[in-house]
C-alpha positions in Angstrom: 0.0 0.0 0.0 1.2 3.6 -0.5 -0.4 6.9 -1.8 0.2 8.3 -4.8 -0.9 11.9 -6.1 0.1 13.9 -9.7 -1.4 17.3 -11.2 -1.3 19.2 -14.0 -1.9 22.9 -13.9 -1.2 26.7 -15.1 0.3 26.9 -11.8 3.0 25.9 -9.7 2.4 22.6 -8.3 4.8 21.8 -5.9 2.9 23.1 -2.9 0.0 21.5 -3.7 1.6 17.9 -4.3 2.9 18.1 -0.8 -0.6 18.9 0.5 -1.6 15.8 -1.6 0.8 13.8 0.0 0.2 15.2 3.6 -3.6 13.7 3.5 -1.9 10.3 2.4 0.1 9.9 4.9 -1.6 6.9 6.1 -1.0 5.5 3.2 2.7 5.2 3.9 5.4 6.5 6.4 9.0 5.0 5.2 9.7 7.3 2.3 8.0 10.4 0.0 9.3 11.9 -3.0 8.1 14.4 -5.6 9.1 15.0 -9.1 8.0 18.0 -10.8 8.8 19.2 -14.9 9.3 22.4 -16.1 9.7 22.5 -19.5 11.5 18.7 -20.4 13.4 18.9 -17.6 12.3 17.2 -14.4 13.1 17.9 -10.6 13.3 15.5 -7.8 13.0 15.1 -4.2 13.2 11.8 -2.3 13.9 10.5 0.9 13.4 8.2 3.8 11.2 9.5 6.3 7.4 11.1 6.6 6.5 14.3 4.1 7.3 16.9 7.0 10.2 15.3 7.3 11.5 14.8 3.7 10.7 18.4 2.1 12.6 21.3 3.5 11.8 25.1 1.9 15.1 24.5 0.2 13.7 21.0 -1.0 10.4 22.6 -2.0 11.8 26.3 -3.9 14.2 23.2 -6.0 10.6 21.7 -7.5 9.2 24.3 -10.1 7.0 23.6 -12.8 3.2 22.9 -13.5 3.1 19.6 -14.0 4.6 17.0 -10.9 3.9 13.7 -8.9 4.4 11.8 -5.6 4.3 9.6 -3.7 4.3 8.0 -0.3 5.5 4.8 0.2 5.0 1.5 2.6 7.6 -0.9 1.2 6.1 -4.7 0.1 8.6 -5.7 -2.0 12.8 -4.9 -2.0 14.3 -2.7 0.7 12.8 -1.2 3.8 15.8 0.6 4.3 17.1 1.6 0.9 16.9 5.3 0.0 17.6 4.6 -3.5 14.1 2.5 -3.6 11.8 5.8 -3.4 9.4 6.7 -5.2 9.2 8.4 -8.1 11.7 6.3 -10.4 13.1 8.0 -13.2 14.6 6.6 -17.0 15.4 8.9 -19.5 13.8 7.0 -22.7 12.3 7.1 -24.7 11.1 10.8 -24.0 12.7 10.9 -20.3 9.8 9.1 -17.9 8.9 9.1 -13.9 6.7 6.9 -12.4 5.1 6.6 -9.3 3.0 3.0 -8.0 0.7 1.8 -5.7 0.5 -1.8 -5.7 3.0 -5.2 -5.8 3.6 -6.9 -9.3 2.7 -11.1 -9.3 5.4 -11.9 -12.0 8.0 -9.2 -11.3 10.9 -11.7 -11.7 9.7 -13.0 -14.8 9.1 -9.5 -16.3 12.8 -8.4 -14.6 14.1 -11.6 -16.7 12.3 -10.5 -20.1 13.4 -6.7 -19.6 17.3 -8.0 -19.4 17.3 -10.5 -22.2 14.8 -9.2 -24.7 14.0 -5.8 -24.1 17.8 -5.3 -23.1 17.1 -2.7 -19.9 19.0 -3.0 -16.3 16.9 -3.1 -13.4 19.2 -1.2 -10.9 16.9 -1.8 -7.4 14.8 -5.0 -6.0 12.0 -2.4 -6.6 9.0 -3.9 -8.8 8.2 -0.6 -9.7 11.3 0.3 -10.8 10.5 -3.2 -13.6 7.0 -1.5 -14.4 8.6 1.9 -15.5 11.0 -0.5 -17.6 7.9 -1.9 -19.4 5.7 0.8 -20.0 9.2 2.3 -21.0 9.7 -0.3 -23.7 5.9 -0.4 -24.9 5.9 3.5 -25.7 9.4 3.4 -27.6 7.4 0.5 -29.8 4.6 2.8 -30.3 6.1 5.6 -30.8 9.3 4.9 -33.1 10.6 8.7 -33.2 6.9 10.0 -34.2 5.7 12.9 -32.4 3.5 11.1 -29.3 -0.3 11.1 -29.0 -2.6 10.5 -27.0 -3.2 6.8 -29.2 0.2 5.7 -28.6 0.1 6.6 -24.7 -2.9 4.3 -24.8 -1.3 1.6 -26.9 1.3 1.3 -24.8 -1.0 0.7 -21.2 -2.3 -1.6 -23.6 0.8 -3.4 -24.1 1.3 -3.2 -20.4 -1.6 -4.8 -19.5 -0.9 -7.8 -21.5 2.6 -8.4 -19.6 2.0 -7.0 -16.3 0.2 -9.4 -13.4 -0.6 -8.3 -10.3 -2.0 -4.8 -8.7 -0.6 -1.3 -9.8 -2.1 2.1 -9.6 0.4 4.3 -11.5 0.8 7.8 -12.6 3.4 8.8 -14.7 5.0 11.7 -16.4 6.2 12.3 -20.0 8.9 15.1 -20.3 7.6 17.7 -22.9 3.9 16.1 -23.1 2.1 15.2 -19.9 0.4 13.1 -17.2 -0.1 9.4 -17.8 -2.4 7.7 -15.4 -3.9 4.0 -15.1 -5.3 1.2 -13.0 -4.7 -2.6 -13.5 -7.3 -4.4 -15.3 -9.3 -5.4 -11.7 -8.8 -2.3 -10.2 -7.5 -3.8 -7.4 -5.7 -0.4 -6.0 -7.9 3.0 -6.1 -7.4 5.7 -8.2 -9.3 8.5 -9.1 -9.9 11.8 -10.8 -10.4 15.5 -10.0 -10.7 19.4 -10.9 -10.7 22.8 -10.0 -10.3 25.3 -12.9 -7.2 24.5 -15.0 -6.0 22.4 -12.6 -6.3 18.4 -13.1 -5.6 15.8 -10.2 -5.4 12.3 -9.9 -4.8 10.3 -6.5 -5.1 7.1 -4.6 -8.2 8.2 -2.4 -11.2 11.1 -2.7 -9.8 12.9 0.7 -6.7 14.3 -1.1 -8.8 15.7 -3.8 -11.5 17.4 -1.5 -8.3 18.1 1.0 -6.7 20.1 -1.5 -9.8 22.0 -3.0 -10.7 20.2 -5.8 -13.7 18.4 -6.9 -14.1 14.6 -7.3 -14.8 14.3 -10.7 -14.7 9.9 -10.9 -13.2 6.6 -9.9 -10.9 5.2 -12.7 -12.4 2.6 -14.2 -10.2 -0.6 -14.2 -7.9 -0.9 -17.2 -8.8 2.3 -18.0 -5.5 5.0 -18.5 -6.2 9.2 -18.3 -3.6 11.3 -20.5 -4.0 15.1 -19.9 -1.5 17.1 -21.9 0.8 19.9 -21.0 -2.3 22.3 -21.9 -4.8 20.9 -19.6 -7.1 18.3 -22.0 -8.0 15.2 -20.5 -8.1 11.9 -22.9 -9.5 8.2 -21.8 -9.4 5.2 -23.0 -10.1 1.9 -21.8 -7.1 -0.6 -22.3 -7.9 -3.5 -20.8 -9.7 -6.9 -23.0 -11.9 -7.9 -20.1 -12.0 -5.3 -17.1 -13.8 -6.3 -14.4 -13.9 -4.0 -11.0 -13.0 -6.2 -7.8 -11.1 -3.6 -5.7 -9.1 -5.3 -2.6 -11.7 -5.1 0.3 -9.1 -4.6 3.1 -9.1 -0.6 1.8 -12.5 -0.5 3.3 -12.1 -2.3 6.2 -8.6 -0.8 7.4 -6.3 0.5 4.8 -8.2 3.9 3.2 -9.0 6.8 5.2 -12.8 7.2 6.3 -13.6 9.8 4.9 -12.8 9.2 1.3 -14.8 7.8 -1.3 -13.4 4.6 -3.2 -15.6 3.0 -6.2 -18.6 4.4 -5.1 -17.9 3.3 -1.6 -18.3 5.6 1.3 -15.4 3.6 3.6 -17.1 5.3 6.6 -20.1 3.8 5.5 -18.7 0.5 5.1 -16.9 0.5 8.3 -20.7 0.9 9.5 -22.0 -2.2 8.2 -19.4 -4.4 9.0 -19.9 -2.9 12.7 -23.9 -4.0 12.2 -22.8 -7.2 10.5 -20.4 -7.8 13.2 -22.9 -6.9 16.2 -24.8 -10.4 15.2 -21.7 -12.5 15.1 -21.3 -11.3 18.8 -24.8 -12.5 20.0 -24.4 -15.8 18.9 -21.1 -15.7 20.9 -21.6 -13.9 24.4 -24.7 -12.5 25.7 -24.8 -8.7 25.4 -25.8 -8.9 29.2 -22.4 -10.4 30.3 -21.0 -7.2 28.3 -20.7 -3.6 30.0 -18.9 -1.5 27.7 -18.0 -1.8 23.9 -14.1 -0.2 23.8 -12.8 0.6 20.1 -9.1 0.1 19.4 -8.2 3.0 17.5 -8.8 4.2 15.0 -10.0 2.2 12.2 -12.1 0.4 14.9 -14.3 3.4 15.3 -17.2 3.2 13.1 -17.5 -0.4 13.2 -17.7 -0.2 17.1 -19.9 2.7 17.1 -22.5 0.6 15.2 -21.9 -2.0 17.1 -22.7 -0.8 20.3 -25.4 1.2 19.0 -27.4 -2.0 17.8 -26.2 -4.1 20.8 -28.1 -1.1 23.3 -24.1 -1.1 25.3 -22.5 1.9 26.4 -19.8 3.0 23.9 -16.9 4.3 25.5 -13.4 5.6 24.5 -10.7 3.7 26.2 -7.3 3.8 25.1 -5.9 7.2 23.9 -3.0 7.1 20.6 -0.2 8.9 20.5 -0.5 10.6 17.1 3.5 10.9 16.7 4.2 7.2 16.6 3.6 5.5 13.2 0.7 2.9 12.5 2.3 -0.6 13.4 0.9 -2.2 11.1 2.6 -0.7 8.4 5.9 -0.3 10.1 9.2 -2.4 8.6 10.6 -4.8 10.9 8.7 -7.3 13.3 10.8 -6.0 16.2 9.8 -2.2 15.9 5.9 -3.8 15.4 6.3 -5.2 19.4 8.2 -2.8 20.9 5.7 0.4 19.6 2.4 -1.0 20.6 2.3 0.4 24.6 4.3 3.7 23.2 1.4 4.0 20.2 -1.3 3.2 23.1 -2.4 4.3 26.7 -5.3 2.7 28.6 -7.7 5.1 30.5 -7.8 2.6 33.5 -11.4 3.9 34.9 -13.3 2.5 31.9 -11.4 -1.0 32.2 -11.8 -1.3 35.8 -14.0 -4.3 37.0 -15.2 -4.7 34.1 -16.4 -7.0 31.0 -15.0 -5.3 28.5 -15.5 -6.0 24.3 -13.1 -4.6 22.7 -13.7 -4.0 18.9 -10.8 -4.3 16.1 -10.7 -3.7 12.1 -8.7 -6.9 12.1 -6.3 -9.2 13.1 -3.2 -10.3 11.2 -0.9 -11.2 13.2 -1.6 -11.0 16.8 1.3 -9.6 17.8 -0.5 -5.9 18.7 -3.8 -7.9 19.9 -2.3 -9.7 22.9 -0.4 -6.8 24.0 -3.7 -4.7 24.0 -5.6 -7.6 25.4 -3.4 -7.4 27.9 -3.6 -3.6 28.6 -7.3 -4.2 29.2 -6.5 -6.9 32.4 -3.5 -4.8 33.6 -5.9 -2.1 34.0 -8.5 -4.0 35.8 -10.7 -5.3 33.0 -12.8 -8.4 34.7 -13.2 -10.0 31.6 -11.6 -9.1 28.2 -14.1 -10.4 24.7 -12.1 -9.2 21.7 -14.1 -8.5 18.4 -12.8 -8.4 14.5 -14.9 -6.3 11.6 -12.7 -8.2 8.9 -12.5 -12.3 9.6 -9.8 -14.2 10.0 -6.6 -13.3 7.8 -5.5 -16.8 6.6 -3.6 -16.4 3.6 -0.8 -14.3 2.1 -2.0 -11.1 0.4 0.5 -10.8 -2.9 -1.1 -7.1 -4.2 0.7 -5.0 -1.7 -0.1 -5.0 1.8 2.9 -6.6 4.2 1.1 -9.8 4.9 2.6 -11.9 2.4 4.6 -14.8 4.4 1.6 -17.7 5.7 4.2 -18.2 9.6 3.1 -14.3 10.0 -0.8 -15.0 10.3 -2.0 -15.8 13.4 -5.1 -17.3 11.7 -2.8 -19.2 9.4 -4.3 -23.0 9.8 -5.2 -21.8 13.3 -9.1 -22.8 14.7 -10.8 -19.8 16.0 -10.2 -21.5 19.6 -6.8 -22.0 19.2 -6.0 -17.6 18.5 -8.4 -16.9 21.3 -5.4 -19.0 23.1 -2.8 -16.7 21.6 -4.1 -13.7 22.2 -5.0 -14.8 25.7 -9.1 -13.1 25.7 -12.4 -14.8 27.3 -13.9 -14.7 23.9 -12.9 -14.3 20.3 -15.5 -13.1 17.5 -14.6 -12.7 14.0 -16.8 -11.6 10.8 -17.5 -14.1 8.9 -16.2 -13.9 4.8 -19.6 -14.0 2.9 -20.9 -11.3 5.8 -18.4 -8.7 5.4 -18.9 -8.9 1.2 -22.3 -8.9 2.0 -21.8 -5.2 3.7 -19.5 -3.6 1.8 -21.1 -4.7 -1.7 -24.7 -3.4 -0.8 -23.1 0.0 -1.1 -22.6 -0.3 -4.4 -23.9 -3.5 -6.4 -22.4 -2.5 -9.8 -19.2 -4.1 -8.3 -17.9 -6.9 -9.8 -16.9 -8.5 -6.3 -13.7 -8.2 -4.2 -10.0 -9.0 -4.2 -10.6 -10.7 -0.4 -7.3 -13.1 -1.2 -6.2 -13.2 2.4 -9.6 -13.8 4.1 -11.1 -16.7 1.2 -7.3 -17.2 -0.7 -8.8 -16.6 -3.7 -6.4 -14.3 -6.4 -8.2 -12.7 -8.7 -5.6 -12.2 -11.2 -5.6 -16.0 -11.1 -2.0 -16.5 -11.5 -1.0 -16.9 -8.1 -0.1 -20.4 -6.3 1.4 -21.8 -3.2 4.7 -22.0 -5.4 4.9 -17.9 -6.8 3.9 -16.9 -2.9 6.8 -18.5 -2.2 9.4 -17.0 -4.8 7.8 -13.8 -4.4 8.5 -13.8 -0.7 11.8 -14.0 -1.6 11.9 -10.5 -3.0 9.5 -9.1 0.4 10.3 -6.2 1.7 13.7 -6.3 3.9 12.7 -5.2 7.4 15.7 -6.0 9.1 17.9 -2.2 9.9 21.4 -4.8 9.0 19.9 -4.4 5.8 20.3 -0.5 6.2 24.6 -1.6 5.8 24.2 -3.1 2.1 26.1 -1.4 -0.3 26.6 -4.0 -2.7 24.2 -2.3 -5.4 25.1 0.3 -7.2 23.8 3.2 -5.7 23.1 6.2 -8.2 23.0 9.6 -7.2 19.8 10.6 -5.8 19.9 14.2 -7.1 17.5 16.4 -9.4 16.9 14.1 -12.6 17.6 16.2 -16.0 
């Protein structure tokens, strides 16, 4: 998962792609970068660390142009730790391109393979998004052939993307000297979508950064579909993709997008409702709403879902752990040991809602267990009498492979576990999780035009259909590298990381 944002305008834009990048955040706290072009030439910024961090006013007067992109990032695949694996990647033909994705390539080391011996490029990172740059780069130098570029070739080129690329990618990319490319994989399995404001053009991963930063959501890309909008402000669509079909990954809704953003037609607020409602029946059949005296969300994702919950169960709802804002989400941080250690720094307990006490406390989802026994924990060190834990999402049982860090089976605490058996783990009275066919159920009644859901690591089934027990494996090979010894490897090349000409 990261967040990725791009604009074209009569203005300067580099302001207003860090404002973009400031809503998505969430999205991603390991590295941002922005590239913006003024003429053919192209600026850049990159670096490790959270937007505030990364972009100085010297970094941010060293960005002009009207045209630019960003992005932040939350490594899946390649390097945790490796500066030189930020987003936006940069090759200089044909036409001198940057690219920015959201997503994690299923056959990245076949296409790494094809790009050495046949399409004769050098793949410099372990980066698969450093490959797709490398193949949209080589299908627009076939479209093109020296001819001045339009708007058709742009569009045969996702085309010719589509056909080698598996897997999940959001991308937006730049062309030096003729504009803004933008696309979604034929499933649409990361968001994307599409705003305006006078002259100005935008396209980002969620709604929030469009209405954030004053402009209004004009659509959703469609799945396969690719937006060109030209140094002078038109927009041009096509659909690229043989046989779309829209089955967006349904773990935006229940943890990864912000709340208030819209994604396909999908309030997630809204969704994060019905689960809660979906949810609250689950926890009838399981303990008796009198042997419960206050429903406790964990923050934040929890919220809605718990809200609803307690709303239909006639329980007082009540606020009992406070966040500390300035430590990152531990679910997306690199490196197991960082996940345990930040969970009582992220969370305090407000001890007089805990004490004596049957407590249900109300999660998005469990994946690997690690941060629900520690909080489970918090609850009975505070005086909670009894401790019930509830999931929106059910059990997380397989690998996801399309760009959320879940990708190794050993991880999952659900992983060939029985219900009983976590409830063990995480050491609560009672375990209640969502059941599969309940939480589509809720989400899809938002929107039926769906086509379904990419719900691969609660049913294991891929949509892209090219993923078995054997490519989870290889592709785990080339996860992201959590480990800070990693941080010491200097046995890549390692370019300059300086403004791109």
């Amino acid at each position: 998962m990261c967040g990725i944002f791009g604009v074209v305008s009569d203005a300067p834009v580099n302001q207003l792609i860090y404002d973009g990048l400031l809503l998505l955040q969430h999205r991603g706290q390991d590295a941002a970068g922005i590239v913006t072009q003024m003429g053919h030439k192209f600026f850049m910024h990159k670096a490790k660390g959270m937007v505030r961090d990364v972009f100085r006013t010297r970094n941010m007067r060293a960005l002009p142009g009207h045209l630019g992109l960003g992005q932040v990032r939350y490594p899946t695949a390649g390097n945790a730790f490796s500066e030189e694996e930020a987003q936006p990647f940069y090759v200089n033909a044909p036409f001198g391109l940057v690219l920015v994705h959201n997503g994690n390539l299923t056959n990245a080391a076949a296409l790494k393979a094809e790009l050495f011996s046949i399409d004769h490029r050098h793949i410099n990172t372990q980066s698969d998004s450093e490959v797709l740059l490398n193949v949209l780069a080589h299908e627009l130098e076939k479209t093109t052939r020296g001819l001045p570029l339009t708007p058709a070739d742009v569009f045969a080129a996702v085309r010719g993307v589509h056909k080698r690329v598996r897997g999940s990618y959001a991308v937006v990319a730049l062309i030096a000297g003729h504009g803004l490319l933008a696309f979604r994989d034929p499933f649409g399995i990361r968001p994307l979508c599409l705003g305006r404001q006078a002259n100005t053009w935008v396209v980002a991963s969620e709604s929030v950064a469009l209405e954030g930063t004053g402009h209004q959501f004009e659509r959703d890309l469609q799945p396969g579909e690719a937006v060109f909008i030209d140094q002078s402000g038109q927009l041009h669509a096509a659909q690229c993709a043989e046989q779309p079909r829209l089955m967006p990954c349904i773990f935006e809704y229940v943890y990864l997008a912000r709340p208030d953003s819209m994604l396909d037609g999908i309030s997630v607020y809204q969704a994060r409702l019905n689960l809660g409602e979906s949810l609250a029946k689950r926890v009838i059949s399981t303990v008796p709403p009198s042997q419960i005296d206050v429903v406790i969300p964990i923050p934040e994702s929890s919220r809605p879902s718990a809200t609803q919950l307690a709303h239909l169960l006639g329980l007082p709802y009540r606020e009992g752990f406070v966040k500390n804002r300035y430590v990152g989400r531990t679910f997306i941080m690199p490196g197991q040991g960082v996940r345990k250690k930040s969970v009582r720094q992220k969370l305090n307990v407000i001890g007089s809602e805990f004490k004596g006490r049957n407590v249900l406390l109300v999660d998005d989802s469990i994946v690997r267990g690690t941060t629900s026994r520690e909080i489970v924990q918090m609850a009975r060190d505070a005086g909670a009498r009894r401790v019930y834990l509830a999931s929106a999402a059910p059990p997380v049982r397989f690998p996801n492979v399309y760009g959320i860090d879940m990708p190794t089976p050993d991880e999952l605490v659900a992983h060939e576990r029985t219900v009983e058996q976590v409830r063990e783990l995480i050491a609560c009275d009672a375990l209640i999780y969502q059941d599969v066919e309940g939480m589509k159920r809720a989400i899809a009644s938002i929107n039926p035009r769906l086509d379904g859901f990419d719900a691969s690591c609660f049913d294991g089934q891929y949509v892209t259909g090219d993923v078995t027990p054997e490519s989870i494996s290889r592709m785990n090979q080339n996860r992201s590298i959590g480990d800070e010894e990693a941080e010491a490897d200097h046995s890549r090349l390692a370019l300059p990381n300086a403004q791109a000409a």
